[in-house]
PyMOL Python script that loads the backbone (N, CA, C, O; Angstrom):
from pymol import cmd

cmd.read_pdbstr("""\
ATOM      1  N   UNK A   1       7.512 -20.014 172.336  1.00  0.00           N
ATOM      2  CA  UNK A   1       7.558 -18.594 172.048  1.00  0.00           C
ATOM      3  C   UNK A   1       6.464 -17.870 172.808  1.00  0.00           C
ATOM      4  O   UNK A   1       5.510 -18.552 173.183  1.00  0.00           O
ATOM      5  N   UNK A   2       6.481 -16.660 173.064  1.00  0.00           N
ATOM      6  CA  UNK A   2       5.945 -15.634 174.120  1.00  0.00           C
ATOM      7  C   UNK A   2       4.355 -15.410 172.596  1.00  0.00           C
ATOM      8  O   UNK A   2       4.369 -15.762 171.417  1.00  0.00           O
ATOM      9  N   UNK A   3       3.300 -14.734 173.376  1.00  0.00           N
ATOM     10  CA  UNK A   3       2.229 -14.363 172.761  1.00  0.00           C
ATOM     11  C   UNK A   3       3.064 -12.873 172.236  1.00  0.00           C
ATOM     12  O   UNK A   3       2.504 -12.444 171.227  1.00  0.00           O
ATOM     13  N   UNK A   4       3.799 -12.329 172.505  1.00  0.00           N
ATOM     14  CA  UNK A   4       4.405 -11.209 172.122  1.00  0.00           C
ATOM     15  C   UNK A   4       5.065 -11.619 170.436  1.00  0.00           C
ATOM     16  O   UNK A   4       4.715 -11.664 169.256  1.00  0.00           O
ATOM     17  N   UNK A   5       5.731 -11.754 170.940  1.00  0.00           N
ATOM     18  CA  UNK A   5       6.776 -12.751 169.345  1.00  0.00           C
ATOM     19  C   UNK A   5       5.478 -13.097 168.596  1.00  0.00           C
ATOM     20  O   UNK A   5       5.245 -12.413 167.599  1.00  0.00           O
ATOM     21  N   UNK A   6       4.585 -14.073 168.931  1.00  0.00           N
ATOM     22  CA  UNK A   6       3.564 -14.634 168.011  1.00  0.00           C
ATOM     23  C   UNK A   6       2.735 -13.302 167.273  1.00  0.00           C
ATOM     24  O   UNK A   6       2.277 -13.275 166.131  1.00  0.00           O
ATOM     25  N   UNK A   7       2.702 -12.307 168.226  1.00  0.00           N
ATOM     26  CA  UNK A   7       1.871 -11.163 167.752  1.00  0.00           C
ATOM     27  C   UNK A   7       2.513 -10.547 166.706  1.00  0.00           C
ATOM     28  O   UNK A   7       1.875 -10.140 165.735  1.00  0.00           O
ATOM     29  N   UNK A   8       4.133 -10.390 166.828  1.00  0.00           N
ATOM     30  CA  UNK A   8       4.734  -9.598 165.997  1.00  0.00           C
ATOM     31  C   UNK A   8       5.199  -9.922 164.474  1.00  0.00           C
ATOM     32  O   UNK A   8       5.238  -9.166 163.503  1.00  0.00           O
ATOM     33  N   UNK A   9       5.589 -11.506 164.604  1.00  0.00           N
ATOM     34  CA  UNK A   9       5.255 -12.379 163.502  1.00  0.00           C
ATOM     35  C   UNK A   9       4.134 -11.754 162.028  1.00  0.00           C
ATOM     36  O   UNK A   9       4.296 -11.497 160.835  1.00  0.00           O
ATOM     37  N   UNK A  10       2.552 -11.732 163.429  1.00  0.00           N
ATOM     38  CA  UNK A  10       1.469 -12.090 162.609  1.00  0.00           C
ATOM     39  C   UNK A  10       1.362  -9.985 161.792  1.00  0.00           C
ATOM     40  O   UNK A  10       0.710  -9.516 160.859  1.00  0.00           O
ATOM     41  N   UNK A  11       2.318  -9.385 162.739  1.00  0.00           N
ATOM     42  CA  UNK A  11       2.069  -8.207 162.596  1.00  0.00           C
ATOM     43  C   UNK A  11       2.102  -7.632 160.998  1.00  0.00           C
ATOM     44  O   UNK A  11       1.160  -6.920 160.654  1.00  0.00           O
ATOM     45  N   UNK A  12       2.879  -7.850 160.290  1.00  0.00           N
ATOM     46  CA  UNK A  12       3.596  -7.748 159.127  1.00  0.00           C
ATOM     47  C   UNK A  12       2.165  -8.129 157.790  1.00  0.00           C
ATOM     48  O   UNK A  12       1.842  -7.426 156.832  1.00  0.00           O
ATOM     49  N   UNK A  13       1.524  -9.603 158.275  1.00  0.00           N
ATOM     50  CA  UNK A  13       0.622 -10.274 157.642  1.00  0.00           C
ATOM     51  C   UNK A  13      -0.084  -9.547 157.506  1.00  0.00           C
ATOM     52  O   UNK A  13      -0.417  -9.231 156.364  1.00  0.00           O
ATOM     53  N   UNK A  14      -0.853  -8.716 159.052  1.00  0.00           N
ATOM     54  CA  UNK A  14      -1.914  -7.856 158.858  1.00  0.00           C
ATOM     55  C   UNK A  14      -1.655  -6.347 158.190  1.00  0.00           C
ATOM     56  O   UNK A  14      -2.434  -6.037 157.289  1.00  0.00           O
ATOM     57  N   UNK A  15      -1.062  -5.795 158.402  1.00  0.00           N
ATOM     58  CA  UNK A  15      -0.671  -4.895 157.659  1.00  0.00           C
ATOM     59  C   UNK A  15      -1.025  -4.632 156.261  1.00  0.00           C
ATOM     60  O   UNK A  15      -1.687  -3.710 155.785  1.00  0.00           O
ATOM     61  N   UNK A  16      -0.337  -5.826 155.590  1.00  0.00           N
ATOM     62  CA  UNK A  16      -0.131  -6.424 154.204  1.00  0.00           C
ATOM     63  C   UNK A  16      -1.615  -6.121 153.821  1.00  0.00           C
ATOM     64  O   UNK A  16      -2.224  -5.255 153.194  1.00  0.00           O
ATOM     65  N   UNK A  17      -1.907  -7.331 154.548  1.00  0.00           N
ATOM     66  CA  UNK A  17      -3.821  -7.418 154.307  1.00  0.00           C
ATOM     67  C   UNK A  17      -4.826  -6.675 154.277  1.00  0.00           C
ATOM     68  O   UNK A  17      -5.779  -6.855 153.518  1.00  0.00           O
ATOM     69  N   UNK A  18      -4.703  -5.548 155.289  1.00  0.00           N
ATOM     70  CA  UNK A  18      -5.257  -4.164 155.378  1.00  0.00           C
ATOM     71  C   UNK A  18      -4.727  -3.434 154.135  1.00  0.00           C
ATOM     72  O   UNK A  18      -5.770  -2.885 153.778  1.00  0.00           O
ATOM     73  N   UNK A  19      -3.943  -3.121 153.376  1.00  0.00           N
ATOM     74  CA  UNK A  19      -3.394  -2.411 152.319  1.00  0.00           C
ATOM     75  C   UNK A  19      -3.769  -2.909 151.484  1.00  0.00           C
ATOM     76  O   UNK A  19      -4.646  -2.224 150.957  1.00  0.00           O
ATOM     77  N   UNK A  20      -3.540  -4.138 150.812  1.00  0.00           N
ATOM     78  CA  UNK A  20      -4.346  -4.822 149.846  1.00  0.00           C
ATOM     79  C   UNK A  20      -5.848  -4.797 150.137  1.00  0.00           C
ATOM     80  O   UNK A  20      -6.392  -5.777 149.630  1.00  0.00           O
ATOM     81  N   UNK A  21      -6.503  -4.172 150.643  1.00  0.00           N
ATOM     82  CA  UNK A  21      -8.081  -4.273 150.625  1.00  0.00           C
ATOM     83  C   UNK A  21      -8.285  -3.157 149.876  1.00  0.00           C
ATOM     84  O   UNK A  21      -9.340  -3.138 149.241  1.00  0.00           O
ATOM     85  N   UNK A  22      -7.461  -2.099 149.766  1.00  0.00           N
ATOM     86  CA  UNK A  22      -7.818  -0.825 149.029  1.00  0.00           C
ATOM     87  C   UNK A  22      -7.746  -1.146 147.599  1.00  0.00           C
ATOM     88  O   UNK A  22      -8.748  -1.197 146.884  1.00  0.00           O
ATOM     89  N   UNK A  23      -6.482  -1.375 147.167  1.00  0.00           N
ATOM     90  CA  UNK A  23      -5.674  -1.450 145.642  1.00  0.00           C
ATOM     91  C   UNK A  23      -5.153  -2.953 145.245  1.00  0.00           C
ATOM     92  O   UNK A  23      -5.153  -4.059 145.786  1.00  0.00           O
ATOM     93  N   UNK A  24      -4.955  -2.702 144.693  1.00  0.00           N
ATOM     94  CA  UNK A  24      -3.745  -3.683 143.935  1.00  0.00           C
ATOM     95  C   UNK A  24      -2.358  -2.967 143.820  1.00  0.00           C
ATOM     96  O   UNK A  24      -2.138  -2.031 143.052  1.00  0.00           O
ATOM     97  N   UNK A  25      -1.308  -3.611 144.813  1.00  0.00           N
ATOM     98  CA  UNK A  25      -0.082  -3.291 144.896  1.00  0.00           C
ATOM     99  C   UNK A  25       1.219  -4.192 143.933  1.00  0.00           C
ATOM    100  O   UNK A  25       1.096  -5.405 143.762  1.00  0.00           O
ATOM    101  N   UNK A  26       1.847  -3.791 143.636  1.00  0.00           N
ATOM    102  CA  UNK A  26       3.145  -4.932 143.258  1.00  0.00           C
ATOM    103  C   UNK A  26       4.376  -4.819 144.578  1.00  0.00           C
ATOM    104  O   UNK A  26       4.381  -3.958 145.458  1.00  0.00           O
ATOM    105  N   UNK A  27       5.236  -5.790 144.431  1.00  0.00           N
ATOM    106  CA  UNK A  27       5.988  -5.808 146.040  1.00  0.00           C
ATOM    107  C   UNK A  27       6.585  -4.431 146.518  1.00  0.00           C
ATOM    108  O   UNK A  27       6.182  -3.934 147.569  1.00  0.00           O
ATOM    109  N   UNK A  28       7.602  -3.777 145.701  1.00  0.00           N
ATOM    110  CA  UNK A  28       8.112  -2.679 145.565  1.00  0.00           C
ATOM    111  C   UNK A  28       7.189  -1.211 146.267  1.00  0.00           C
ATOM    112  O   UNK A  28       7.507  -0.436 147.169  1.00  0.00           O
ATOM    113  N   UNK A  29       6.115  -1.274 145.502  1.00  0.00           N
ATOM    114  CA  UNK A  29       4.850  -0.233 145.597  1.00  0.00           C
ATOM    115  C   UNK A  29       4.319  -0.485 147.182  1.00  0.00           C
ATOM    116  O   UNK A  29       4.120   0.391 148.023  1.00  0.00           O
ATOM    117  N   UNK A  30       4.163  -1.823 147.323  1.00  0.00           N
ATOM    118  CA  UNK A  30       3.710  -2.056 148.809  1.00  0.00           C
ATOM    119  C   UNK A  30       4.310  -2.176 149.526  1.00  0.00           C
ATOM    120  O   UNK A  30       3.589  -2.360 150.507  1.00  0.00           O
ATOM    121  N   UNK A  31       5.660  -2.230 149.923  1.00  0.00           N
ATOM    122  CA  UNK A  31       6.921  -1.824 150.896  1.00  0.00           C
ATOM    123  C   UNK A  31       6.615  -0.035 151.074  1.00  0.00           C
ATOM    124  O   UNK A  31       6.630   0.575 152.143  1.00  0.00           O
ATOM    125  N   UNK A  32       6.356   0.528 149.747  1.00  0.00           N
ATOM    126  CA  UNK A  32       6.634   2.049 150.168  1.00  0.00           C
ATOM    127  C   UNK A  32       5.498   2.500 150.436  1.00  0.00           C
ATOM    128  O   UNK A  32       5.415   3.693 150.727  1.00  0.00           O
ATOM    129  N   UNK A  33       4.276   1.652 150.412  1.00  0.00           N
ATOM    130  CA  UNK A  33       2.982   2.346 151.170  1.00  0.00           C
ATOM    131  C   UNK A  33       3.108   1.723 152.519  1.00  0.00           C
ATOM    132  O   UNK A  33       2.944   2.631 153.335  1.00  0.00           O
ATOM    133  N   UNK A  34       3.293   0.752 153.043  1.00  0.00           N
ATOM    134  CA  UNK A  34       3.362   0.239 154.359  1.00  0.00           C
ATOM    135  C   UNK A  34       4.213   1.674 154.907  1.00  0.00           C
ATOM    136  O   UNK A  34       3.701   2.552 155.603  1.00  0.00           O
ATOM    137  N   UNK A  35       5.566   1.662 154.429  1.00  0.00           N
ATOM    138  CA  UNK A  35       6.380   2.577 155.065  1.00  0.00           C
ATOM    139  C   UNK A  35       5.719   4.261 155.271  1.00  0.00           C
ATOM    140  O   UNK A  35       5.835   4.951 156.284  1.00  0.00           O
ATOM    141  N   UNK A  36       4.985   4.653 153.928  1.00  0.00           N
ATOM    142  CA  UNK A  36       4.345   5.319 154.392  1.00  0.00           C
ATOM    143  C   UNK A  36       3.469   5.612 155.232  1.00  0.00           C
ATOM    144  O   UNK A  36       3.525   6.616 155.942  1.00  0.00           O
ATOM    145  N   UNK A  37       2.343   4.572 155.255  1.00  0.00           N
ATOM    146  CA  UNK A  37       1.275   4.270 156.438  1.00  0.00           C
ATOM    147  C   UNK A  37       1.874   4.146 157.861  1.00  0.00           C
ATOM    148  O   UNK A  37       1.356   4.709 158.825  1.00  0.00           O
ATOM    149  N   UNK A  38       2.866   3.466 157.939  1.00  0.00           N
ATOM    150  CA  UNK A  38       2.896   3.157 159.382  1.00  0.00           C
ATOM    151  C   UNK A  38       4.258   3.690 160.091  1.00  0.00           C
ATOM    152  O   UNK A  38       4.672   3.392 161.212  1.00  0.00           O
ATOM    153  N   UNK A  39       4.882   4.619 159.068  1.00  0.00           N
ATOM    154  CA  UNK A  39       6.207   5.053 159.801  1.00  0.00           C
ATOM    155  C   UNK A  39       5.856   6.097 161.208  1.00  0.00           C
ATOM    156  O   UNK A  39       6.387   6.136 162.317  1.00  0.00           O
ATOM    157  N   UNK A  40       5.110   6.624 160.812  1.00  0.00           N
ATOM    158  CA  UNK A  40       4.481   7.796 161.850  1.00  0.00           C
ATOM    159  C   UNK A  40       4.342   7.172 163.041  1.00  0.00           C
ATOM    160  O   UNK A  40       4.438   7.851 164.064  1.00  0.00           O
ATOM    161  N   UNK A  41       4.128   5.965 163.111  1.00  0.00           N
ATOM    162  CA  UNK A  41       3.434   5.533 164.499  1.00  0.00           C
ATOM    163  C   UNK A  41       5.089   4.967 165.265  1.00  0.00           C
ATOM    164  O   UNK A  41       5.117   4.515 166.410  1.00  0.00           O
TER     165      UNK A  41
END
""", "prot")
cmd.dss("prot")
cmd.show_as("cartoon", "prot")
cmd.util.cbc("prot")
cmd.orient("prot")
């Protein structure tokens, strides 16, 4: 696999991880803050 693919994989993880440093999310709640946070970009 390409360093691209490997990046995009890990992309999702970090995300996650960055959001959980603020709060405490449940799955539901943290799908719709990701989507919020990062739809813009």
């Amino acid at each position: 696999m390409s360093v691209t693919t490997q990046f995009r994989k890990g992309a999702l993880d970090m995300c996650v991880l960055f959001i959980l440093q603020t709060d405490d999310f449940y799955g539901y709640d943290l799908t719709q803050q990701i989507k919020k946070t990062y739809t813009n970009y």
